[in-house]
C-alpha positions in Angstrom: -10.9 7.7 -80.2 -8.4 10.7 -79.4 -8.2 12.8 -76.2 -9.2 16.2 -76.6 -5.7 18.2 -75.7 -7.2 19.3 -71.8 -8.3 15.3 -71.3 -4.3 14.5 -71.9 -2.9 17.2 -69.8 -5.2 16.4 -67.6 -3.8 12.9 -67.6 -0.6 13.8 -68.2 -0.9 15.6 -64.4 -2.7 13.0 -62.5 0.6 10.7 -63.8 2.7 13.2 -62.6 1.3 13.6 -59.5 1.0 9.9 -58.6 4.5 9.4 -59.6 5.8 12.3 -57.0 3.3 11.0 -54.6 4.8 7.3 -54.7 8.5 8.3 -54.4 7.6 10.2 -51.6 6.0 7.2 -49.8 8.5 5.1 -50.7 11.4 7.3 -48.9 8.9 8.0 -45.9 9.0 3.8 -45.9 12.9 3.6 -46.1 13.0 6.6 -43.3 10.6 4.6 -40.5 12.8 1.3 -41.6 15.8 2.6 -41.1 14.9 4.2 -37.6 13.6 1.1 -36.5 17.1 -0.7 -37.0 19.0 1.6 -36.0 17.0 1.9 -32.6 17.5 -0.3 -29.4 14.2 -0.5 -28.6 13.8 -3.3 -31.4 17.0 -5.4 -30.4 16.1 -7.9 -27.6 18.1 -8.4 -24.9 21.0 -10.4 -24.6 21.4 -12.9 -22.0 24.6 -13.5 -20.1 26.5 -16.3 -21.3 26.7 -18.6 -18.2 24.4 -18.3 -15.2 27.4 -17.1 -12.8 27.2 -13.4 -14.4 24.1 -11.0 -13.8 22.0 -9.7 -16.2 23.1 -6.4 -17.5 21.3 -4.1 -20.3 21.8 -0.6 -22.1 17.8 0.0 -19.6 19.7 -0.6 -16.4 21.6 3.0 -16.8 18.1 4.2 -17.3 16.5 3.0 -14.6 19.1 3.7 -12.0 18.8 7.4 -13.2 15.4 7.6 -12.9 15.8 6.2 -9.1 18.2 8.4 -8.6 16.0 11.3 -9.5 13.0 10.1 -7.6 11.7 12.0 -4.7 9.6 10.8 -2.1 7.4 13.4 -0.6 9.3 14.8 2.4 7.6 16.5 6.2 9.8 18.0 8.8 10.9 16.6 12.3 12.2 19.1 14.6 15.0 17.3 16.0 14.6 19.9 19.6 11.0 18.4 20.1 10.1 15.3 22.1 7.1 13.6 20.1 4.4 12.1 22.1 3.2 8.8 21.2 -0.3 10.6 19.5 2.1 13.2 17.7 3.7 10.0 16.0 0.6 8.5 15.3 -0.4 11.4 13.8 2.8 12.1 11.8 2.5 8.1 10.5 -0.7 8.4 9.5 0.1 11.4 7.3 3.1 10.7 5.9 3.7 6.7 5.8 3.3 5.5 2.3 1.5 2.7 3.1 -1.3 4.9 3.8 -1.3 6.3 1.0 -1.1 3.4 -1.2 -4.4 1.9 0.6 -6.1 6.1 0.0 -5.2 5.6 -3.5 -6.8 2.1 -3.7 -10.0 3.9 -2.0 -10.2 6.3 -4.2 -9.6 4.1 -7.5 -12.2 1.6 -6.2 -14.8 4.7 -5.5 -13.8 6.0 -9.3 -15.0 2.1 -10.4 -18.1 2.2 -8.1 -19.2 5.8 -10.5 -18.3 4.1 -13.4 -21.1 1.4 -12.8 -23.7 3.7 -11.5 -23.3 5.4 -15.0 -25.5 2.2 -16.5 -28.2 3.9 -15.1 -28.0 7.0 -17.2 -28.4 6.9 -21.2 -25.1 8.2 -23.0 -25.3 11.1 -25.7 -22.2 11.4 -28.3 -21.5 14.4 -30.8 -20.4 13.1 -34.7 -19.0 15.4 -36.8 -17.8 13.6 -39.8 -16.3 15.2 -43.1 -15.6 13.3 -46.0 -14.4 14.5 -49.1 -14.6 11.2 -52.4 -13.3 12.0 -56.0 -14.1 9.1 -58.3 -14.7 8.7 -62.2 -17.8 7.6 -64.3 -18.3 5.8 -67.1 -20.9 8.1 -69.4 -21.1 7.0 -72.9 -17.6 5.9 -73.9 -15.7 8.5 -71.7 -14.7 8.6 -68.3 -15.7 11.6 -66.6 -14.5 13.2 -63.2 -16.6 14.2 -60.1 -16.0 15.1 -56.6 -18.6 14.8 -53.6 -18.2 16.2 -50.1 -20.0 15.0 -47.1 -20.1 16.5 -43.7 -22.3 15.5 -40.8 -23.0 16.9 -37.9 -25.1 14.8 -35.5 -25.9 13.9 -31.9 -26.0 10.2 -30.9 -28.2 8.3 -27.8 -27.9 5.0 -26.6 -29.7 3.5 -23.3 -30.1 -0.3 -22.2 -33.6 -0.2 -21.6 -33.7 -3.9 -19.8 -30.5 -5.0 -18.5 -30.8 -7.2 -15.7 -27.5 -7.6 -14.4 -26.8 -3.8 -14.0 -27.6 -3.8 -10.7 -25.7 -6.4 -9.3 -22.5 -5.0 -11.2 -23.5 -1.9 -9.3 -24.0 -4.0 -5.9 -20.8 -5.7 -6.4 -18.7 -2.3 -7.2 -20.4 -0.6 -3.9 -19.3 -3.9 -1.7 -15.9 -3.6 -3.2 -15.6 0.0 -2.0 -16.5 -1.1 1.4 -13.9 -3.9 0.8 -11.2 -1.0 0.3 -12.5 1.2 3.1 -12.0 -1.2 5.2 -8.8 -2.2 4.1 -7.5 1.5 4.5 -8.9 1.5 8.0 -6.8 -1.9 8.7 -3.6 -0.3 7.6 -4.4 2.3 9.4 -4.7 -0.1 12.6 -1.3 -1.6 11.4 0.3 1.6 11.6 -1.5 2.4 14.8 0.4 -0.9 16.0 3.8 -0.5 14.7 4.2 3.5 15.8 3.5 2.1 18.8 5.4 -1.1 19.2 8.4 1.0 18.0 8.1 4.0 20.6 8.3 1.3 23.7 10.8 -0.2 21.9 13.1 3.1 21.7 11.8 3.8 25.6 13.0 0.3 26.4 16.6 0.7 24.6 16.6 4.2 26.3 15.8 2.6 29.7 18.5 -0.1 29.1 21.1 2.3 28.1 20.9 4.2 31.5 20.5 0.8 33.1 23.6 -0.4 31.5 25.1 2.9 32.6 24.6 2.5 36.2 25.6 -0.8 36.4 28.8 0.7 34.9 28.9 3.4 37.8 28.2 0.2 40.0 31.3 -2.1 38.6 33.9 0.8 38.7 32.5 1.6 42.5 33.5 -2.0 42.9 36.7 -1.9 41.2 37.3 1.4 42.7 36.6 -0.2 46.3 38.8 -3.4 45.4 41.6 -1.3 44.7 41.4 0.9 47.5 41.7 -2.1 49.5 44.5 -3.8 48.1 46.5 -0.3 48.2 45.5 -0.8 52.2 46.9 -4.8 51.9 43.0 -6.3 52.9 42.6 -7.5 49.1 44.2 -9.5 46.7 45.3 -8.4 43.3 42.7 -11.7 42.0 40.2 -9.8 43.7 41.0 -6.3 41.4 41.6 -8.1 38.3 37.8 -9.4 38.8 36.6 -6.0 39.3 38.0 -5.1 36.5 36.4 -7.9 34.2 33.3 -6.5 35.7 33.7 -3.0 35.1 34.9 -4.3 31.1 32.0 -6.6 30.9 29.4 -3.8 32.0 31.4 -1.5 29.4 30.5 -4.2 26.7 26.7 -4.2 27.3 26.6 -0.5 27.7 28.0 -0.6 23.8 25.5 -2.8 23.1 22.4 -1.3 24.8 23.5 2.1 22.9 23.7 0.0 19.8 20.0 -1.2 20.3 18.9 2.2 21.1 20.0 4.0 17.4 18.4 0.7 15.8 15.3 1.5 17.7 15.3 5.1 16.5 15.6 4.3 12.9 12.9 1.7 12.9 10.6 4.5 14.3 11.8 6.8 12.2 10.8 4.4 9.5 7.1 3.6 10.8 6.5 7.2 10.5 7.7 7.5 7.5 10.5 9.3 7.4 14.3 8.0 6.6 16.1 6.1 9.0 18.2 8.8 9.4 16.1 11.6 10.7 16.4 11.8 14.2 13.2 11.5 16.7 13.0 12.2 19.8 10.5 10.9 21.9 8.8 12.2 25.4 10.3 9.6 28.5 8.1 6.3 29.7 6.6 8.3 32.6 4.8 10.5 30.0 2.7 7.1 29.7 0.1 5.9 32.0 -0.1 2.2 32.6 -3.3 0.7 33.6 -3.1 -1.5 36.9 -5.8 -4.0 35.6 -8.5 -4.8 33.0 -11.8 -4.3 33.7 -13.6 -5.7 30.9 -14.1 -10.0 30.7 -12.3 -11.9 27.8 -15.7 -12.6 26.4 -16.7 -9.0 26.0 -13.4 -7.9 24.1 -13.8 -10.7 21.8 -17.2 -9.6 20.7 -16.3 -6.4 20.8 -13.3 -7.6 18.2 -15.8 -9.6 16.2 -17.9 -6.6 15.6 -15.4 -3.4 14.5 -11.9 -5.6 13.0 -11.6 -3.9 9.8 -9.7 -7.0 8.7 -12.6 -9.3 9.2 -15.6 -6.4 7.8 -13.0 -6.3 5.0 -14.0 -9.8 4.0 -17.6 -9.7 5.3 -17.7 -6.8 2.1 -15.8 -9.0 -0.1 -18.7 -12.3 0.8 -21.3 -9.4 -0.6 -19.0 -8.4 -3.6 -19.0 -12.7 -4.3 -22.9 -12.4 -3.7 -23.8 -9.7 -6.0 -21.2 -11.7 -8.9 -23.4 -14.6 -8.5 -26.8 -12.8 -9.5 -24.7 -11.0 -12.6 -24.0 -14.4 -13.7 -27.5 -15.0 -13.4 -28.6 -12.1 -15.2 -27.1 -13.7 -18.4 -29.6 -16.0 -19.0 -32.1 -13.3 -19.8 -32.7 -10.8 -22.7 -30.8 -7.3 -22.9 -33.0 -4.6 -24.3 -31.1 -1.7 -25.8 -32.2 1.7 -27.9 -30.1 4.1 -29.9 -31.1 7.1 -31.4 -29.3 9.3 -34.3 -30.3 12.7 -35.7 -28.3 15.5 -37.6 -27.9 17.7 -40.2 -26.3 16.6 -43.1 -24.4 18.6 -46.0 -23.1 17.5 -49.5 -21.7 19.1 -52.5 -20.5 17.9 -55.6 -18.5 18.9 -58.9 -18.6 16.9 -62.2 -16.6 17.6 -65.0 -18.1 19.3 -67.3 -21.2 20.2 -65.3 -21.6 23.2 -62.6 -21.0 22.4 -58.9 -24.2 21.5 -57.0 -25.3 21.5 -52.8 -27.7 20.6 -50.6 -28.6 20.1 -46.8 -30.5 17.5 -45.0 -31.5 16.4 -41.6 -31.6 13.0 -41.4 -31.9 10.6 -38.2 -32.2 6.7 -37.6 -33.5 5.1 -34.8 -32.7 1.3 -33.5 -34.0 -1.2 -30.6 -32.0 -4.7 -30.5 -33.3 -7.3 -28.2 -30.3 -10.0 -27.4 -30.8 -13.3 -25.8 -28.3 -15.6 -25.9 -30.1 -19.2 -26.3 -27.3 -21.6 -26.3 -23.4 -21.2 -25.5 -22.4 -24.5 -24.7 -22.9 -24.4 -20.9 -20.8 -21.0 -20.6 -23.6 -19.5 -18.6 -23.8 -22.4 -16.4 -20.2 -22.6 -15.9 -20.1 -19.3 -15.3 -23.0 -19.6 -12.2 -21.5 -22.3 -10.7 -18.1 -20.7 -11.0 -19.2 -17.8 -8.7 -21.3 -19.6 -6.4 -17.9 -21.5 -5.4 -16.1 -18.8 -4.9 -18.9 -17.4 -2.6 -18.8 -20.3 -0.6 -15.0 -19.6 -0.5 -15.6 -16.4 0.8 -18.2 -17.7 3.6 -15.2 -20.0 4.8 -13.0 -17.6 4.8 -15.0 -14.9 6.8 -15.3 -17.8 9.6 -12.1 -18.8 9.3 -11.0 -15.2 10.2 -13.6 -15.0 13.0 -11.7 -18.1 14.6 -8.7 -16.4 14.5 -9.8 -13.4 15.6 -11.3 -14.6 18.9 -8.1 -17.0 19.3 -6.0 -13.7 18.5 -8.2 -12.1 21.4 -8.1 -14.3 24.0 -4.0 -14.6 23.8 -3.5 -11.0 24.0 -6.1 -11.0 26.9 -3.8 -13.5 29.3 -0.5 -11.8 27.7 -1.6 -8.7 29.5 -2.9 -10.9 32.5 0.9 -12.4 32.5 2.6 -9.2 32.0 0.9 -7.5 34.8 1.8 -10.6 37.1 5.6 -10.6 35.8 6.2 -6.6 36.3 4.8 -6.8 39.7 7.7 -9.6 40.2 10.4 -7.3 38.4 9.7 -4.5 40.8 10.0 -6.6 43.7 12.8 -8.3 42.1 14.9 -5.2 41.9 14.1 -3.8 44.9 15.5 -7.0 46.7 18.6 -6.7 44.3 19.2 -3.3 45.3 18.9 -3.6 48.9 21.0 -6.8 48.3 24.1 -4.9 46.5 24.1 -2.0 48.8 24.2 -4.6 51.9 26.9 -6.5 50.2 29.0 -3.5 49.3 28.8 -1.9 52.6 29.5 -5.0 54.1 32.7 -5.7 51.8 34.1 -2.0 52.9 34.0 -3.2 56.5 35.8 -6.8 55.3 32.6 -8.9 56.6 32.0 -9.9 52.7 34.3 -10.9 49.9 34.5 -9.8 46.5 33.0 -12.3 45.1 29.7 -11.6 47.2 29.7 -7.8 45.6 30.4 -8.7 42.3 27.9 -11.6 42.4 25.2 -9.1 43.7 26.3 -6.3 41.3 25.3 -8.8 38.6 22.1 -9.7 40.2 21.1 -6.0 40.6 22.1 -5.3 36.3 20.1 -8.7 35.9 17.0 -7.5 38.0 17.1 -3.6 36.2 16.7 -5.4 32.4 13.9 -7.5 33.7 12.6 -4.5 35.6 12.4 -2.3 31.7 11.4 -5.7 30.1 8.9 -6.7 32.3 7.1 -2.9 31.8 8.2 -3.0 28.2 6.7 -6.1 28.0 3.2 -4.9 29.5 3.3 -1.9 27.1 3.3 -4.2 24.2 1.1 -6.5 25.8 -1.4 -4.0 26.2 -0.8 -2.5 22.6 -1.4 -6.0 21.2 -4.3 -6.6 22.6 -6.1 -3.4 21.8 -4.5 -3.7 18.3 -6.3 -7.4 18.3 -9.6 -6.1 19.1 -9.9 -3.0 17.1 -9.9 -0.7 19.5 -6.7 1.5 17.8 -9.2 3.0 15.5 -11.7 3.9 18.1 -8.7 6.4 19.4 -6.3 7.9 16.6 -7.3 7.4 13.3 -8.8 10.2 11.4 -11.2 10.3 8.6 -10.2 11.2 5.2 -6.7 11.5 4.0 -3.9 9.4 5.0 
């Protein structure tokens, strides 16, 4: 049978159309192609030819650039202030980026800890569909044309009804903040420590540089004495020339005692968190007050340690976290109850050929309960139980491992101090000697009744008992910082709540 002359234009177009429709998706096909060759994100990277070269590519361009033009957030340090030790602590506690890292981490594990609490609450979605379907029937012994267009609008609601292992994903999400809470206030503690080991450790370079500077003064007062005296014919020119290797020798660890001193400076300038070379300047060691003694027992500070580490609650939260993964795992072996729930308004309209153009509306809705129990899995569940009830025990052993070696941590910071209080009472009494020694000896060599050796020998007793003098109280400092850092006790002090 012939087509009626609008049934063959009407083919005629529909060819047409398909025809344009093809060639365009066939250049749109050679286009994406072509970029994809032509682009180096596609080519792998080639690697060097022999192990002896390093391992260049066209990204290493990029990423230097994109170092380059990092920033790292910057604060100010007046260079014309002296920082106390609880300014410092204060400025690393702001600024160093490891606090920061462990806020973040807080915060992400909080955003988790929300995100299982939201089990408890049913979820409602919007659905606005549209669909538009043009297809042709077979009436009689023609095909005829028709178009239908669908659009929905509808809400959606879900809820688990019975799901037994919510709550222990819940439990194990809030132990898991508690984990990170305490891991922020342990980095706080290890800032704590380091500001502080790094302050004594500038005071102490400080202190040696002016030590090393007045046994300087002291060797050229030799020198200058030796020489006086051989002008006057009562020394020998030995003598002089071993003045002089005195005065260069205390000229050599007065280089390096300034040396130490910038080194210091940068590391504190570093645990504050500020570049190396910003320059801090820090209030003298009699701005300190050093304790004489300690009054508590060695048995009270480690059960004082026991109960407030951060470190050691860190993984008593973790043991909980492992506790509540072993109930989940548990949870599997019973049903899951869920409901859904789907209503809207619906609207279609259609065309046939031939025919006049229809429409209607419609609510229409479905509702849904599924109950799922898994019956066999081929021992996953099993597998799964025991899995997390050995890594529970893990945890136990681990949380008294860690109590070990906190009260073994403890009780050698507790005799370090004991030890450093014993050694700077013998530094003090040490330099006293050694300076009542020098200026005995180099009064006594101006009068001829001692030789230069004597001087130079007690010159180099007296620089000897100044370093052990700054080390010994250095050393008590650190002792004492150790030992409070051991037990906890930095937190109770400095650290503040909140933000990094």
């Amino acid at each position: 049978m012939n087509d009626s002359p609008a049934q063959q234009n009407n083919k005629d177009y529909d060819h047409k159309l398909l025809m344009r429709v093809d060639t365009l998706v066939l250049r749109l096909c050679l286009a994406v192609l072509t970029l994809l060759i032509a682009s180096p994100c596609v080519r792998a990277q080639q690697a060097p030819t022999t192990p002896a070269q390093p391992w260049t590519s066209s990204y290493e361009q990029q990423i230097k650039n994109e170092n380059r033009a990092y920033q790292s957030p910057a604060f100010t340090v007046d260079p014309n202030r002296s920082y106390s030790l609880p300014e410092l602590i204060d400025l690393a506690e702001q600024h160093n980026p490891q606090t920061r890292f462990a806020w973040e981490r807080a915060k992400a594990q909080a955003a988790a800890l929300g995100i299982a609490r939201s089990e408890w609450y049913p979820m409602l979605g919007a659905i606005l569909a549209g669909q538009v379907d043009r297809f042709a029937l077979l009436i009689d012994a023609a095909f005829t044309r028709q178009t239908v267009s669908t659009s929905d609008l509808a809400l959606t609601l879900s809820y688990s009804i019975l799901d037994l292992g919510r709550r222990p994903r819940i439990q194990q999400a809030s132990a898991q903040l508690l984990a990170a809470n305490f891991g922020f206030n342990d980095t706080h503690r290890n800032i704590i420590y380091q500001v502080r080991q790094a302050y004594y450790i500038v005071l102490a370079a400080a202190a040696q540089q002016q030590a090393a500077e007045a046994n300087l003064a002291n060797a050229q007062a030799v020198q200058s004495a030796a020489e006086d005296r051989l002008a006057n014919g009562l020394a020998t020119r030995p003598d002089v020339l071993e003045a002089q290797s005195a005065t260069a020798q205390a000229q050599y660890n007065l280089q390096t005692a300034i040396g130490a001193y910038q080194n210091a400076r940068g590391d504190l300038a570093t645990a504050i968190g500020a570049p190396a070379t910003v320059a801090v300047q820090v209030e003298p060691v009699t701005s300190l007050s050093i304790p004489d003694t300690i009054e508590e027992s060695v048995e009270e500070l480690i059960a004082r340690a026991l109960q407030q580490r951060p470190d050691l609650l860190q993984q008593v939260a973790d043991l909980r976290a492992r506790e509540a993964q072993v109930k989940q795992a548990k949870s599997a072996y019973y049903p899951t109850l869920t409901t859904s729930v789907l209503a809207g308004q619906q609207y279609l309209s259609g065309f046939q050929e031939q025919f006049p153009s229809t429409q209607t509306s419609l609510f229409a809705g479905s509702a849904s309960a599924t109950l799922s129990w898994t019956i066999f899995d081929g021992g996953a569940r099993r597998s799964s139980v025991v899995q997390t009830e050995a890594n529970r025990r893990a945890a136990a052993a681990q949380v008294d491992t860690t109590r070990n070696q906190v009260a073994d941590e403890v009780w050698r910071a507790y005799f370090n101090v004991k030890t450093a209080f014993r050694q700077r009472e013998a530094a003090a009494a040490l330099l006293q000697s050694a300076q009542e020694s020098y200026n005995a000896a180099l009064e006594a060599y101006h009068y001829g009744v001692r030789n230069l050796l004597d001087v130079t020998s007690a010159q180099q007793v007296l620089a000897q008992a100044r370093s052990t003098d700054i080390a010994a109280s250095t050393q008590l400092l650190t002792a004492l910082a150790t030992l409070s850092f051991r037990t906890g006790d930095l937190l109770g002090t400095n650290t503040k709540a909140g933000k990094p």
